[in-house]
Each structure stands twice: as C-alpha cells, then as structure tokens.
C-alpha positions in Angstrom: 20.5 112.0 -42.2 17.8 112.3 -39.5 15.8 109.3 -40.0 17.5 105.5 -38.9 16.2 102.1 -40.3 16.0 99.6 -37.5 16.0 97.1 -40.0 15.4 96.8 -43.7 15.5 94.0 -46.3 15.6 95.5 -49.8 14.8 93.1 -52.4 13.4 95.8 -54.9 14.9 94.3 -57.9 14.8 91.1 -57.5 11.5 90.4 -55.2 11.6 87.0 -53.1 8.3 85.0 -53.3 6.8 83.5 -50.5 3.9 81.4 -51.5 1.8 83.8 -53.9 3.3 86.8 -52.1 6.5 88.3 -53.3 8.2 90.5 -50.8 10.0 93.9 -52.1 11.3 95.3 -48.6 10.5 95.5 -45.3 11.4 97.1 -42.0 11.2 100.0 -39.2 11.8 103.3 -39.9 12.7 106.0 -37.1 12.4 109.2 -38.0 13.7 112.5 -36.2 11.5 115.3 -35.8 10.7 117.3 -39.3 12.5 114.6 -41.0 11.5 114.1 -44.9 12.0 110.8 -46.2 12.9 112.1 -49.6 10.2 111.7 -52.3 10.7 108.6 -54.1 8.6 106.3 -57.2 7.3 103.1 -56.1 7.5 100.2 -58.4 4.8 98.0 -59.8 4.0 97.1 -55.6 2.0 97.9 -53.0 3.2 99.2 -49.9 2.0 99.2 -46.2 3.0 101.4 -43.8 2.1 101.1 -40.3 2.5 104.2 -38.0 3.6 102.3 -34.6 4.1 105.9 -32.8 4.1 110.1 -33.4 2.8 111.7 -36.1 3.6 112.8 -39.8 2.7 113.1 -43.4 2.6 110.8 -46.2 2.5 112.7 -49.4 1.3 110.6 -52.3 1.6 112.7 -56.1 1.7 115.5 -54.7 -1.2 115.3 -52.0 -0.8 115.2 -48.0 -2.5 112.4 -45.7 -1.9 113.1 -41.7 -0.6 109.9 -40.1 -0.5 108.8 -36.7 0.2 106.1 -34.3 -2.6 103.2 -35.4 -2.9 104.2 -38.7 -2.4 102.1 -41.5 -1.5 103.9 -44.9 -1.7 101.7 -48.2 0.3 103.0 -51.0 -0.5 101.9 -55.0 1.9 100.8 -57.6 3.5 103.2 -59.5 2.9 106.7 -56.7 5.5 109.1 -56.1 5.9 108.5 -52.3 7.5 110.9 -49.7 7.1 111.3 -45.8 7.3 114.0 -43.5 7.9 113.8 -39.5 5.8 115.8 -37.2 8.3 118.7 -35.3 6.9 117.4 -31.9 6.0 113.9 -32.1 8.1 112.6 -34.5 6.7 109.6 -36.6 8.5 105.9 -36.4 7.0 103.0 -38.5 7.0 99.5 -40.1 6.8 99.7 -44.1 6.1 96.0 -45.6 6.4 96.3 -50.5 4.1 93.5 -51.8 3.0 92.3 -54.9 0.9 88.7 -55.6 0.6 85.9 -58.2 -2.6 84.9 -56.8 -5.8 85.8 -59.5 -8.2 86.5 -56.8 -6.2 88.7 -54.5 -4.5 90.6 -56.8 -7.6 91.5 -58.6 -9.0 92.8 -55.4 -6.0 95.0 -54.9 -6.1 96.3 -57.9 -10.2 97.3 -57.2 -8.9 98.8 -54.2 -6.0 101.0 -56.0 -8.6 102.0 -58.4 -11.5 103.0 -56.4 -9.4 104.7 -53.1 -7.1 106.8 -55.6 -7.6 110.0 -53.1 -5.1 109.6 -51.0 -7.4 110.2 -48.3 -8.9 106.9 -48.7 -6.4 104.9 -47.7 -6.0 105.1 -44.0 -7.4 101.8 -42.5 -7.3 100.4 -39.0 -6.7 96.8 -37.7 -5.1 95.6 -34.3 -4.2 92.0 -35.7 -2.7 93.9 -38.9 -0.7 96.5 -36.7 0.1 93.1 -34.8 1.7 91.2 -37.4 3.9 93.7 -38.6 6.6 93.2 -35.9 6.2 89.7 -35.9 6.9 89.3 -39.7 10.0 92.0 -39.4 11.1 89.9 -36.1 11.2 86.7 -38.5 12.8 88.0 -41.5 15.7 89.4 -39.1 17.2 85.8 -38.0 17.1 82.5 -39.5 14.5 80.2 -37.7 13.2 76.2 -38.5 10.1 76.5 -41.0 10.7 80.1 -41.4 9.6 79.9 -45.0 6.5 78.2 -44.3 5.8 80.7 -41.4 6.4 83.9 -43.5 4.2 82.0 -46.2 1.6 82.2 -43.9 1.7 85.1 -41.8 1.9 87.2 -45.5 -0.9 85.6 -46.7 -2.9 86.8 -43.5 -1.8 90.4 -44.0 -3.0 90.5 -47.5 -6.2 88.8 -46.7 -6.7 91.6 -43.9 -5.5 94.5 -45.8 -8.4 93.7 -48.6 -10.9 92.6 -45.7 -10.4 95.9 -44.7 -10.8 98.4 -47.2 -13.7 96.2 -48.5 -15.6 96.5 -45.6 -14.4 100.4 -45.5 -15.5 101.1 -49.2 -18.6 99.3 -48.3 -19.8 101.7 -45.9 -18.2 105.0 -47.5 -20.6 106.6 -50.2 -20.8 104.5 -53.5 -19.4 105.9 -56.5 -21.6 108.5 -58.8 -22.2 106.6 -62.6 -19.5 109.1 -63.8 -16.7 107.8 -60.9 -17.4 104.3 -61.9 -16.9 105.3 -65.5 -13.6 106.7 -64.7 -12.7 103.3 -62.6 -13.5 101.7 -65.8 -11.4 104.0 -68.1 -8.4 103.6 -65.8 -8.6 99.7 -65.5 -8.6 99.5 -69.3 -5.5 102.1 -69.9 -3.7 100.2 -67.0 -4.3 96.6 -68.4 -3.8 98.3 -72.3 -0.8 100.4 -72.1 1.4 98.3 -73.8 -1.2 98.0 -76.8 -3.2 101.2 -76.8 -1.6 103.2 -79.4 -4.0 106.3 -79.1 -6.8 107.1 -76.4 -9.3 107.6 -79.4 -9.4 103.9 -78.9 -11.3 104.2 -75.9 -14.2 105.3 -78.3 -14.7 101.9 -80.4 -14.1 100.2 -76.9 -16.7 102.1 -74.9 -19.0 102.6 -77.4 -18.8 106.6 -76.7 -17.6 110.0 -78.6 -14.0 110.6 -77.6 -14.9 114.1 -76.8 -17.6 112.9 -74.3 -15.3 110.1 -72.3 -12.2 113.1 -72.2 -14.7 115.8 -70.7 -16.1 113.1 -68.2 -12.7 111.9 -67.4 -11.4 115.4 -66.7 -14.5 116.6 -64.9 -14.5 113.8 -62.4 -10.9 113.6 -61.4 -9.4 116.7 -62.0 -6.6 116.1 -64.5 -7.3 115.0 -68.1 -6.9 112.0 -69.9 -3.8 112.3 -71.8 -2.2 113.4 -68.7 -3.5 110.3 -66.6 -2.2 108.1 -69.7 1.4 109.7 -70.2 2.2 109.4 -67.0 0.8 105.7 -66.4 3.0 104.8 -69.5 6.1 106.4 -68.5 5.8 104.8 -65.1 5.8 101.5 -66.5 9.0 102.6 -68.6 10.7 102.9 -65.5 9.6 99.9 -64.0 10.9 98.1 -66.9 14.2 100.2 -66.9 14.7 98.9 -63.2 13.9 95.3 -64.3 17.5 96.0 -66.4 16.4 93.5 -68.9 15.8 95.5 -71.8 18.0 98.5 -73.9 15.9 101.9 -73.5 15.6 101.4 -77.2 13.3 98.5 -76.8 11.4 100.1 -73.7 10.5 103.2 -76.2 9.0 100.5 -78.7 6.9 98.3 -76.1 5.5 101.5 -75.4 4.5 102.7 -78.7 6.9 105.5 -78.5 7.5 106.5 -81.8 11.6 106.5 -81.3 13.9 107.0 -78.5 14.1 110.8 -78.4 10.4 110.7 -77.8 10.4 108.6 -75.4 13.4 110.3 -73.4 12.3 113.6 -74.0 8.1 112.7 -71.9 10.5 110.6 -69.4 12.6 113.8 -68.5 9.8 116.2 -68.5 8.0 113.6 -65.8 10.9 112.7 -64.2 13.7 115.5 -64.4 16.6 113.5 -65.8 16.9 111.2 -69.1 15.9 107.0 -68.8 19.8 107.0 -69.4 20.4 109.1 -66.8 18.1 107.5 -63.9 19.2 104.2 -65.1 22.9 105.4 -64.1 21.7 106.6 -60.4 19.1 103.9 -59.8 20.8 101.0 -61.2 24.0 100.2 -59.2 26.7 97.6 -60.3 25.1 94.7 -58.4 21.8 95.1 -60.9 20.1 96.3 -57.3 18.5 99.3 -56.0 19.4 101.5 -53.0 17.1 101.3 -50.1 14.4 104.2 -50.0 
C-alpha cells in the first residue's frame, strides 16, 4: 500500500449527527507518487476533498478532473470515486463525507449535484474552506470541552461555504440551454421517484410530453440514454440500502420494483461485477461496519 491516512474516522454505516450535519468520515490522506486510491462507490453523501499539496486525478464514473494544491473537489451521492497521484508531485489531502437533515441546505446540495454533473464543474476555491478543514480533523482527533457544540458549528460553516460557493460559481458560468434544464428536471423527478416509478413511460403523463420526445432529448443532451441513467440510479440506491443491513435482498428487489430477486441480482452484477449477496459478504463485515476507503 503506497498511500497512508494521517487520520480517519469512518462512520459510514452508522453516520454521527452533529446538529443537522451527519458526518460519514473524515481525515488526511498521503499519497505516494502514482498511487491509486482504488475506485470505490460512494453512499447516499457528499464528499469534499481538499487538495492541501501535489497534484493528481480524481476520476468520477469514469471521467478525469486534474487536482492540485487549493483545489476543492465536491463529489455527489451515489459516484464511483477513484484517485490517482501525480508521478512527481504526489497529491496529499483532507476528505470530509456529509449528508444533512436540514430542508434548505439539502435542497441546495442536491441543485448543485444536479446542475455540476460534469465532473469538471466541481472544482471550487475558498481560503476559509481550505482553512477549516484541519481545524475540524484537529477536533475530531482528541476529546476537547464543548467539542460537540464546536463541531456543530464549524460543520455548519463548511456547508454554508461549500453552497455559497458553487452558487456564486454557477452564477457566473453560462446558464443552462431549455434542453439542460429539462434534463435537470428529468433527473430530479427519477431521483426523488425511484422507489415508485415503475416504468419511465411515466415520465410522459408527468411532463406532459411523448416518451419518444423526452428519451431523444435526454440522450442528446447528456450523452447516455435514459434507461441507462435510471438503472443505474436504482441499482445504486439498492446498494445503499444493502449497506444500511436492514433489509433481506429479497425485500431490496421489491422496494425497487424489481420484478423478483434474479432480476434484481442479475442488473446488480452486470453494474457492479459481483452478486448483492456477494458484495454484501465483502462490504459488510461482522461489526455491521464498512472498511475505510
């Protein structure tokens, strides 16, 4: 292994909730040079990482964003996630997995997720932000008075700046054709309907367009078609819920309007290489946790 944590707390199973802010891991990562952090599938979080010195990439499904000192990278739920150190100036930085209870927030987050999609997009930079991150790390390492109300606060302020940010940075970037806001829309309604939509000729009655017409928009605009966007938004809340180790795999495949468990196992292996039995084996240790990406 040529990559070192500094430190990490891994919570991914069981997040711990500071105010409205529930914390999945955090830490520093070192990495040697040409080191790969191995590609990984986030949960249903957000995740920060904050490049504190060298260079590398941070390859999200399957498309490369150079990284360097000062840059902040935000990473969406439910992304397969892997980084790669530079071979001269390798990368080391701070990672911070978040999710919130809090309406207004986590609608905005959600906007964000939706509208930067290109990984490309989601490079920010913010002195107080890059700040913070050390501070927060420093706290969560020892046991200090107040320290709840202290991380309360200080994860509150890095959610308010990360949105503050890539507000103000959508703001000034080129606004959306008709047909990219179209697509926003289409993707916020599979994402908030994908335990209830049962087929995508749904989106028809909902949109108040021809099937045909919404597919070949979809497709046009972002490069992959519907049916793939909504397979693989629905398997990737199967294995959220199959890391939640609350329900059989059985139930999972209903929820999602699988129509019985070989279905549902045979999509999950094609997306993911292995059967929900199978990952659930490797993922899911004894101790209900997860191991540390």
């Amino acid at each position: 292994m040529n990559y070192r944590y500094l430190f990490i707390k891994n919570y991914l199973n069981k997040p711990v909730k500071y105010g409205n802010v529930f914390l999945y891991q955090i830490g520093t990562a070192y990495l040697e040079a040409n080191t790969v952090i191995p590609s990984h599938n986030h949960l249903n979080f957000f995740e920060l990482t904050v490049a504190t010195k060298g260079k590398g990439v941070i390859t999200t499904n399957g498309i490369d964003s150079p990284v360097q000192a000062n840059d902040i990278y935000l990473s969406f739920p439910s992304e397969n996630h892997k980084i790669r150190s530079d071979k001269d100036d390798p990368i080391q930085y701070d990672f911070f997995a978040f999710s919130t209870d809090d309406e207004r927030m986590s609608a905005e987050l959600n906007k964000i997720a939706i509208i930067n999609q290109h990984p490309e997009k989601r490079i920010i930079h913010n002195e107080v932000l890059k700040f913070l991150m050390p501070v927060i790390i420093s706290e969560c390492s020892q046991i200090n008075p107040y320290q709840t109300e202290y991380l309360n606060a200080l994860f509150v302020q890095v959610l308010v700046l990360t949105i503050r940010m890539f507000n103000e940075q959508n703001t000034k970037s080129v606004r959306p054709t008709q047909n990219e806001e179209f697509c926003y829309q289409i993707m916020a309604y599979i994402n908030a309907h994908i335990y209830t939509l049962n087929s995508l000729q749904e989106l028809s009655a909902h949109f108040n367009y021809d099937y045909s017409y919404i597919s070949n928009i979809f497709t046009k605009t972002t490069k992959q078609t519907l049916s793939d966007y909504f397979r693989f938004k629905r398997l990737e809340q199967g294995r959220i819920l199959i890391h939640e180790n609350t329900l059989p795999l059985t139930k999972i495949a209903e929820l999602l309007n699988y129509s019985s468990i070989y279905s549902f196992s045979k999509s999950f292996k094609q997306q993911y290489g292995m059967s929900p039995r199978n990952y659930k084996q490797k993922f899911i240790n004894k101790n209900n946790n997860i191991e540390p990406f």
